[in-house]
N, C-alpha and C positions, 0 to 999 in steps of 0.2 A: 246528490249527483256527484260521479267523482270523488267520493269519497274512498272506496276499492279500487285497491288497484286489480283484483282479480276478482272481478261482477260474479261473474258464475262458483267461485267458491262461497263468498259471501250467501248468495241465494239458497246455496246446500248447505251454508251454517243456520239460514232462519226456518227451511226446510225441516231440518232433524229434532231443532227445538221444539219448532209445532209439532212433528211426531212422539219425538221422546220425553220431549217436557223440559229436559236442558244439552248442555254440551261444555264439555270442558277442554280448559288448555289447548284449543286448537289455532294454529300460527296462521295471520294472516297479514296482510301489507294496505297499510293506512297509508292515504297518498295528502300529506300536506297543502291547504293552500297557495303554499310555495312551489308545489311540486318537488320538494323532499318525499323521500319515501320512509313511511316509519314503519321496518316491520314490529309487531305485536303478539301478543300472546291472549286470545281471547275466551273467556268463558261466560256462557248465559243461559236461562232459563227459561219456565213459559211463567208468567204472572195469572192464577186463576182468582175469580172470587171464590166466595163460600158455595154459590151452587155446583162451582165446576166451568164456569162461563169462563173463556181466556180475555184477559182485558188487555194483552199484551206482550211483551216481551222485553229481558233487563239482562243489560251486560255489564261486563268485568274486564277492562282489559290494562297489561301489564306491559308498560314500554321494553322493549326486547333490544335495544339500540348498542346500550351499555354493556350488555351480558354478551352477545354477537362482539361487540369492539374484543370485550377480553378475551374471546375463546377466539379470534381471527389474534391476537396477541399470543396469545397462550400456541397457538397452531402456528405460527409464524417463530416464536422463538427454538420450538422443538425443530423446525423443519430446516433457521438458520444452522444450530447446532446442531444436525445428523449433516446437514449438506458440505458446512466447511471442514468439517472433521472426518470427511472423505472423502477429499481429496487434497492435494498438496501444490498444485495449481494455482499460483498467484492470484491469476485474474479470474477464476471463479469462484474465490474465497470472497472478494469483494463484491463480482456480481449479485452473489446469492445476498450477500451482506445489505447491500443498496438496494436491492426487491424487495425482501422482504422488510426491512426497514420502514418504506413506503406502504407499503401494501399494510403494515400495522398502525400507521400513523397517519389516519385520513387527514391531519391536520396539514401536513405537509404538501407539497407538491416537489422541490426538490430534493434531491441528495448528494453526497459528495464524502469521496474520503481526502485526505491528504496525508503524506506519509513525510518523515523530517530525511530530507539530505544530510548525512553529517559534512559532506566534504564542502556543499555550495551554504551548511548550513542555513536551510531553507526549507520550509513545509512545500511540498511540491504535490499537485494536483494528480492522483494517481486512478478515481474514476469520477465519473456525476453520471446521474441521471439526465441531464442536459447534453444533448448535443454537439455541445462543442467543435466548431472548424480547426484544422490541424494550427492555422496561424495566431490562434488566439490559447490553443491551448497550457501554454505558458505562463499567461498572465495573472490568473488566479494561484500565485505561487506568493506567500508571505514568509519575511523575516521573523525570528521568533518575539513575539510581545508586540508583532502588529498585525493589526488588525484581531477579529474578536477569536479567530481560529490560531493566532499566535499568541493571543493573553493566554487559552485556553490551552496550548499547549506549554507555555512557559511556567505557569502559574498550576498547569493538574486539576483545575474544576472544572467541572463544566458549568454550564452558563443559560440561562435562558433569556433571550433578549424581544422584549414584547414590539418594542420600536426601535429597531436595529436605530433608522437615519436619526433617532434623539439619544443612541447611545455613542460614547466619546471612543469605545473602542474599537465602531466597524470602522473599515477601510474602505469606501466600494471603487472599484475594476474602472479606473477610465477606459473600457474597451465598450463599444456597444454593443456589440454579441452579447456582453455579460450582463445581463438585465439587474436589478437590485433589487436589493430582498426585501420585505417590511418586517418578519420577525423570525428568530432563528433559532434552534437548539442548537448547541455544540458540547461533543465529548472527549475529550480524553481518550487516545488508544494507547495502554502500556501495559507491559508486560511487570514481572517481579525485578525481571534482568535490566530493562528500558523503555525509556518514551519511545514508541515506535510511531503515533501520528491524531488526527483529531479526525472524529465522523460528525458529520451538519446535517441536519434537517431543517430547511426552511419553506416560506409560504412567500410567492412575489409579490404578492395585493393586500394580502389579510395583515392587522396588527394581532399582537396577544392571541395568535393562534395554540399556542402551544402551553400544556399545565405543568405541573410537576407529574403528572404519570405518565406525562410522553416523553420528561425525563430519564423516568426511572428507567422505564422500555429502554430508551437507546443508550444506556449506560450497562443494561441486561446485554446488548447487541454487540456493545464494543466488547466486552467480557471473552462473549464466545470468540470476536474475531481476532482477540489479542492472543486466545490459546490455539486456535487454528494456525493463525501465522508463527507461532511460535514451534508447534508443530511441523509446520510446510517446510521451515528454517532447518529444522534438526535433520527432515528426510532427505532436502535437497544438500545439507553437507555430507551426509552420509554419501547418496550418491557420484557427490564430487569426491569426495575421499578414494571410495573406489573408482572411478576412471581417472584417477591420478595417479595409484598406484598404480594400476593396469600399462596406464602410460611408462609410467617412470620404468618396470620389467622391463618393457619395448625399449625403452629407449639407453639403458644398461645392455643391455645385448648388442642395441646396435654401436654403442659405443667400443665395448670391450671385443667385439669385431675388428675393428682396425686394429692396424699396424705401423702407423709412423704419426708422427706428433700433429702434424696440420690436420687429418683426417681426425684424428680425435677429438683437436679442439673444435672444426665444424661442426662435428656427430654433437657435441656438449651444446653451441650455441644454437644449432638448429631446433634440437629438443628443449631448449631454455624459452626459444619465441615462440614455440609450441604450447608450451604449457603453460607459462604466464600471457598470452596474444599480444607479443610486443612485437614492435618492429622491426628493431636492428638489434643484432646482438655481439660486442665486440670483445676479443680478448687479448688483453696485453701481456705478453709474455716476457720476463725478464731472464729468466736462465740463470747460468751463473755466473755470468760475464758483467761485470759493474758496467752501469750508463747505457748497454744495450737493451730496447725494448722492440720487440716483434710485435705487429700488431694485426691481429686477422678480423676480419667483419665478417656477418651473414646476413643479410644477403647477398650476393658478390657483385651486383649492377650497384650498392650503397657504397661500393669503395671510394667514394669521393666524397663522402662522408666521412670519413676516417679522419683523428686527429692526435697530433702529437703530445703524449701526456707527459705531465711536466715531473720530473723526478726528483726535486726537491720538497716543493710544496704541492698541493691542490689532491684531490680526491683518488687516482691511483697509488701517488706515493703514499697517502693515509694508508689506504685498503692495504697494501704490500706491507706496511710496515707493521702496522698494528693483527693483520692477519684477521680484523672484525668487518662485516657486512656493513655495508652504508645504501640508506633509502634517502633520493634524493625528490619529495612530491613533488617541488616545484621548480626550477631550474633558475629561476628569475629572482628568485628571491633565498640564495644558496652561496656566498660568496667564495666557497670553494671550488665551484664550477667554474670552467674555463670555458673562457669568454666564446672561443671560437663551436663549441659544441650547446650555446644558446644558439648563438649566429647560422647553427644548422639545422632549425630546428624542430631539436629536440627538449620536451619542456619537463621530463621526467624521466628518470631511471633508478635502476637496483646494482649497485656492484657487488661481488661475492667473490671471497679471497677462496684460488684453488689449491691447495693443499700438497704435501708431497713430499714424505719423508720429513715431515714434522716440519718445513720451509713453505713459504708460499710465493712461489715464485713466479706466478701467473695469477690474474684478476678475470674476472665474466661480468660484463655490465650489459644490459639489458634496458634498450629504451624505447620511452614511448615520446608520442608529439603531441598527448594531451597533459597537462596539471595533475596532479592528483591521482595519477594510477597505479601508484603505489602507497601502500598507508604506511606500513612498518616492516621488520624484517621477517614477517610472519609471511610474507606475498614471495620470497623465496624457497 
């Protein structure tokens, strides 16, 4: 009783035997004492004596559990690789990533990528499977070599951890939203070029969920999504490339349109906070008059912003003399910055020496009010 999960197949498998004497390889669903379902692979015959009397009936059946896992494996990594490999889509690179990941790894119940900040230097939580509220999604964010997703990214193995809470390397989340894991997979996401971040599979309740072949799977996983993003990367420069150039024709035209020096330097700074999204963009003009500097801003309500650079020392007289770009990420921690241009602030900018009959008589600095929003002079 209850041993079928489908009564009426069952009956047509003993049915055919009594007819035809046997039945082979036909699939059917054994229903555990547990109430597991094991489907199966079943073959059986009729049992005659020597007169021809049937004394019975004798099966053969072949657990199908393992063979099903690896072809839902096998179908799941073909369908991660055609899916992220078409499209260039961030966030369905990692969708597709995170599904089927799960969906191959009944072990699991959660997942998660994180991806490494260089500038907060920090693995930083970029999807899970878990629902996370907007005010916690933060927290799940490790330094590198903490926690089991920061050895894993510092160190490049992955890792399988049977009892996260008896290993020395998890971290867990003082946040309650964030439940803890009992045992984990973690992998390595990197490219030829760079570490780009680590994928998790874990189980909230179960210890020693996970073998080496759900390993191996989720290091197949990161594979594909190391060459996807690595792709995604290459199309979204391309198409920055072109609407930068696109910009910049736009904004040569509109420049070489005017006609007197102030209209010019605007058209320049306007298009400067255009194309890098900065805020203020100010230029110091020195001419050719020693000790006189002209200084215009854009936006033109930021002119109280505006501040008097120092023409001995400090970052304009650098820029003017040396005629080289200066990238300032942090403003706080930059001692050629002038005190009064933290004081307003601004925590980051780009200066850029303008040119002009082989003199540079004018400077373009461009600023922003966060840290870090310039890396090098490649951002000009």
């Amino acid at each position: 009783k209850g041993l079928y999960e489908d009564k009426e197949k069952a009956r047509e498998i003993y049915r055919i035997i009594q007819d035809f004497g046997k039945i082979d390889r036909t699939n059917i669903v054994l229903i555990h004492k547990d109430g597991r379902k094991i489907p199966i692979s079943f073959s059986g015959k009729l049992i005659v004596d020597e007169g021809g009397g049937v004394l019975g009936q004798v099966g053969f059946i072949r657990d199908l559990r393992e063979i099903q896992l690896l072809e839902t494996r096998l179908r799941a990594l073909i369908e991660t690789s055609m899916a992220v490999n078409s499209t260039s889509e961030l966030g369905e690179i990692l969708e597709q990533a995170v599904r089927s990941a799960l969906l191959a790894t009944p072990a699991a119940d959660r997942a998660s990528i994180h991806f490494y900040d260089e500038w907060t230097r920090k693995l930083n939580l970029m999807i899970s499977s878990f629902d996370y509220s907007a005010k916690v999604w933060e927290a799940p964010s490790f330094d590198i070599g903490e926690g089991i997703a920061g050895w894993v990214f510092e160190n490049q193995q992955p890792v399988i951890s049977g009892n996260v809470l008896a290993d020395v390397r998890y971290k867990q989340i003082d946040v309650s939203e964030v439940k803890p894991h009992s045992s984990m997979l973690c992998v390595p996401i990197s490219s030829k070029k760079r570490k780009i971040g680590v994928m998790s599979l874990s189980h909230s309740t179960k210890i020693n969920s996970f073998s080496s072949d759900d390993l191996d799977l989720l290091v197949g996983f990161t594979d594909n999504v190391a060459i996807a993003l690595e792709n995604a990367e290459q199309i979204t420069n391309i198409r920055k490339e072109a609407e930068e150039l696109d910009f910049l024709r736009t904004a040569s035209l509109n420049i070489n349109a005017q006609t007197n020096l102030e209209d010019i330097l605007n058209a320049i700074m306007e298009s400067g906070n255009k194309l890098l999204g900065t805020e203020i963009a100010v230029v110091h003009w020195k001419g050719r008059s020693e000790g006189i500097i002209k200084t215009f801003v854009v936006p033109a309500e930021l002119q109280k912003l505006k501040t008097n650079p120092r023409l001995e020392d400090g970052l304009t007289a650098e820029i003017l003399r040396t005629g080289k770009p200066v990238v300032v990420p942090d403003t706080a921690e930059d001692t050629r910055v002038n005190k009064l241009v933290r004081e307003a602030g601004i925590e980051s900018f780009v200066g850029y020496p303008l040119q002009l009959h082989g003199r540079v008589p004018a400077l373009c600095s461009l600023t922003a009010g966060s840290a870090s929003s310039f890396a090098s002079t490649r951002s000009i």
